[in-house]
C-alpha positions in Angstrom: 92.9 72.5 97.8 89.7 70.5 98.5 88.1 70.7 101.6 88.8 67.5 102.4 92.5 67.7 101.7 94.7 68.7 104.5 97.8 69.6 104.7 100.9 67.2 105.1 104.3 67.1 106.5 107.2 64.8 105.6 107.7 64.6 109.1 104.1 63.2 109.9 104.9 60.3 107.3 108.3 59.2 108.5 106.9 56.6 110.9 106.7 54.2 107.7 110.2 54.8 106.8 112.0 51.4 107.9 108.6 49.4 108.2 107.3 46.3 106.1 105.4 47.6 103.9 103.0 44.9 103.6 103.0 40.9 103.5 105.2 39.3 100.7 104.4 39.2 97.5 103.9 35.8 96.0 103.8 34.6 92.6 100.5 33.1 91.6 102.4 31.1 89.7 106.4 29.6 89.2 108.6 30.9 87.0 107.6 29.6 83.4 109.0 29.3 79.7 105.7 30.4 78.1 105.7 33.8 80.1 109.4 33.9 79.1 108.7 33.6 75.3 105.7 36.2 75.8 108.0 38.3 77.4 111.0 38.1 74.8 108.5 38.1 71.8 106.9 41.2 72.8 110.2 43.2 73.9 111.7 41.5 70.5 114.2 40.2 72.6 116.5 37.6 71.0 118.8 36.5 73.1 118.6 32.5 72.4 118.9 31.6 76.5 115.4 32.7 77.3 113.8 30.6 74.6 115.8 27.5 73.0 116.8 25.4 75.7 119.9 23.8 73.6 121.4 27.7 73.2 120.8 28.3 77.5 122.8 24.9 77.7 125.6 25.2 75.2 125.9 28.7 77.4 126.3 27.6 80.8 122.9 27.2 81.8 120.6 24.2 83.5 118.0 25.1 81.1 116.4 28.2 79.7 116.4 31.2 81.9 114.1 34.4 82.2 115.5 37.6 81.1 116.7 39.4 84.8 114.8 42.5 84.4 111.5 40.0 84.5 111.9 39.5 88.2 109.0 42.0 89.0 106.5 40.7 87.1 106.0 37.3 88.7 104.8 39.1 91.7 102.1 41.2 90.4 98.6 40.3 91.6 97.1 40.5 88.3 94.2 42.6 86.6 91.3 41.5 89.3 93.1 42.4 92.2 93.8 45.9 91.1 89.9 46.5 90.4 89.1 45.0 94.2 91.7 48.0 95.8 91.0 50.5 93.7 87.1 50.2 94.5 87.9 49.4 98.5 90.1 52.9 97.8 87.1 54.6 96.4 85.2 53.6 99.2 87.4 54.8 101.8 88.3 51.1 102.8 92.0 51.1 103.8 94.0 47.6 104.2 96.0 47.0 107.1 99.1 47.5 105.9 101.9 49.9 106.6 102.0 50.7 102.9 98.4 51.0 102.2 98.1 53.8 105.2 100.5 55.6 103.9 99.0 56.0 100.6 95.8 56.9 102.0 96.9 59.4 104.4 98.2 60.5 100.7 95.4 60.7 98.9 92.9 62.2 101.6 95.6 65.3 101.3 94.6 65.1 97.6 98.5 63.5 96.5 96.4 60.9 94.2 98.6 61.2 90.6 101.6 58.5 90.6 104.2 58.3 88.5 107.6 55.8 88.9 110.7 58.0 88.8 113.8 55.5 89.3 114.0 52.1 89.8 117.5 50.2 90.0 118.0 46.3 90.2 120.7 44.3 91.4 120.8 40.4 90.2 121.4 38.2 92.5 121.3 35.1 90.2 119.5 34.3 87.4 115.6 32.9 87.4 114.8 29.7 86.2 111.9 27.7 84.8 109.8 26.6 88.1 111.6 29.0 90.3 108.7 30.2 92.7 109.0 34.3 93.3 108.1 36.1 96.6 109.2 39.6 97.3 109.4 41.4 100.7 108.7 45.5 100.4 110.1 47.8 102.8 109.0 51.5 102.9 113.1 53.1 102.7 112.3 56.8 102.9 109.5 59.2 102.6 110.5 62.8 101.4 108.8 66.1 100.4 106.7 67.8 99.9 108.7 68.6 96.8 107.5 70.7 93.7 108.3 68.9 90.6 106.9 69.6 86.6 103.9 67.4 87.4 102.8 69.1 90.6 103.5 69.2 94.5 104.6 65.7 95.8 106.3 63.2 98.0 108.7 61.1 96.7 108.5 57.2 98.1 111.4 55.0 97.7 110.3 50.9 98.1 113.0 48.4 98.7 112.6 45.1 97.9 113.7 41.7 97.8 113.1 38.9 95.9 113.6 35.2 96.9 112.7 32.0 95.8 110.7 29.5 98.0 114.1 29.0 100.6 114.3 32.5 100.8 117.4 32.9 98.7 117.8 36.4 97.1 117.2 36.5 93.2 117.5 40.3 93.0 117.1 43.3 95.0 115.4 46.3 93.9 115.1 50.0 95.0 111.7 51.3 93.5 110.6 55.6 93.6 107.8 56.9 92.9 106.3 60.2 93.1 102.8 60.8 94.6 101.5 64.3 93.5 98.8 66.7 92.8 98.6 67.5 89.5 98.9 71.2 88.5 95.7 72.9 88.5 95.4 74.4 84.7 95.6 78.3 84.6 
């Protein structure tokens, strides 16, 4: 351990359990058949609702439809945003979120490795083509330290809900991750 880790408790991180985690996500931009193709070409998905609008009709559907497990990715700030947190990070600049004090409080006790363990959906409805995404995060629990193949960690577990612009659920998700220190090599 670092000097300038320090040791920490489950119990001093279970004031975020139950909090919003940070404001809601929202899209950058509505739901949209191009991403859809992207998305189907690259997982060689071929299921004719999510790119021929005649085969999402002759199915049931107003028009074509992205595939369900796509809800996530509307949300995502992008490339650029990443960079601008990761450098605030490296210089010790800390948002004011819930969320974002939590994973400092991690990382100063030298828990900086991430890796997603679980993450389980429940579809609401399906998405369609101008559907605008938001998603709310709560922090649901906060447990460990736990020593696991990768290294000493905690184990976070997000919830979250995504809606469209009324606020209408889409999906719901339940989202783990492990923060850790990796293994020192012997």
């Amino acid at each position: 351990m670092t000097t300038a880790q320090h040791v920490l408790r489950a119990e001093d991180l279970q004031r975020f359990v139950g909090t919003v985690a940070e404001p809601p996500r929202v899209a950058r931009y509505g739901v949209s058949e191009a991403m859809i193709r992207n998305w189907a070409e690259a997982l060689d998905d071929r299921n004719p609702v999510y790119v021929d609008e005649t085969a999402a009709l002759e199915n049931g559907r107003s028009g074509i439809i992205a595939p369900p497990a796509m809800v996530s990715t509307w949300v995502m700030s992008g490339y650029r945003r990443w960079r601008e947190v990761q450098r605030a990070r490296a210089e010790g600049v800390v948002e004011a979120t819930p969320y974002a004090e939590l994973l400092s409080l991690l990382d100063q006790a030298g828990y900086t490795s991430v890796v997603a363990t679980q993450m389980e959906q429940e579809y609401e409805r399906e998405l369609t083509v101008g559907t605008q995404v938001s998603c709310h995060i709560t922090i649901d629990s906060v447990a460990g330290p736990k020593k696991t193949g990768l290294g000493e960690g905690f184990f976070l577990v997000l919830g979250k809900r995504y809606v469209d612009a009324e606020q209408n659920t889409i999906a719901t998700e339940k989202f783990t991750l492990l923060r850790f220190r990796p293994k020192e090599d012997s």
